[in-house]
N, C-alpha and C positions, 0 to 999 in steps of 0.2 A: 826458441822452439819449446813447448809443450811438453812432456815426457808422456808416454805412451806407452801402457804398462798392459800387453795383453795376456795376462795372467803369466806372471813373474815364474821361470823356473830356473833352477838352483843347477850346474851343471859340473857335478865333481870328477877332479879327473887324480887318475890312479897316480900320484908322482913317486917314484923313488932315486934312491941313488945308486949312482954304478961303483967299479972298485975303486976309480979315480976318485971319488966323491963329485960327480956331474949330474945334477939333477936331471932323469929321464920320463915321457910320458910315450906311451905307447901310440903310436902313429894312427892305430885307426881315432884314439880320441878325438887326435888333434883333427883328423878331417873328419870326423863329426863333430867337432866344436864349431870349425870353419863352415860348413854346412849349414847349420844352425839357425850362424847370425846371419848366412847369407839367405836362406829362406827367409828369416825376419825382417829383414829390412824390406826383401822384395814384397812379403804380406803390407807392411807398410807403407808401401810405395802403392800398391793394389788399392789401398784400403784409404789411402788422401787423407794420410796423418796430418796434420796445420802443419808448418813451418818445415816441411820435408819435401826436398825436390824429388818426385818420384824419377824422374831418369837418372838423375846421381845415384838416387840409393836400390836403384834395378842395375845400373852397369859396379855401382859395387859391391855388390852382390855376384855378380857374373865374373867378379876376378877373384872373390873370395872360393867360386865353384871352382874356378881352371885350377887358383890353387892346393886343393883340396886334389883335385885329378893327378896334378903332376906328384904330389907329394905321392897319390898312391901305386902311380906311373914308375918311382923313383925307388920305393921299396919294397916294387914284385921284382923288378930286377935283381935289387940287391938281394932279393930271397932266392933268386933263380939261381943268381952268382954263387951261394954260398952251398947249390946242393949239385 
């Protein structure tokens, strides 16, 4: 496959460490990271990249969104939980 470069962006994510020393990223990142790539690929899939099966890279795209949901599904709770 081709590489397909629709103007390359850089996506830096805040990491630190906790007391344990476990490296942590703050959750909205990560589902905006997961978001990201999943609108890209489905651009890509839209857009009839060479050598990309646009149904593979729309339905992978569409589990990178659900995860990106649940993940934010998972830590309204745990904010609800904790007040």
């Amino acid at each position: 496959m081709e590489s397909h470069n629709s103007g390359e962006q850089r996506f830096l994510l805040p990491v630190r460490r906790d007391q344990d020393g476990t490296l942590v990223v703050p959750a909205d990142y990560v589902t905006g990271l997961l978001r990201g790539i999943a609108a890209t690929w489905q651009d890509w899939a839209a857009d009839g990249v060479p050598g990309l099966d646009p149904v593979t890279a729309t339905g992978l795209g569409a589990v990178l969104e659900h995860l990106a949901d649940q993940l934010d599904v998972q830590c309204i709770a745990q904010a609800d939980s904790q007040n």
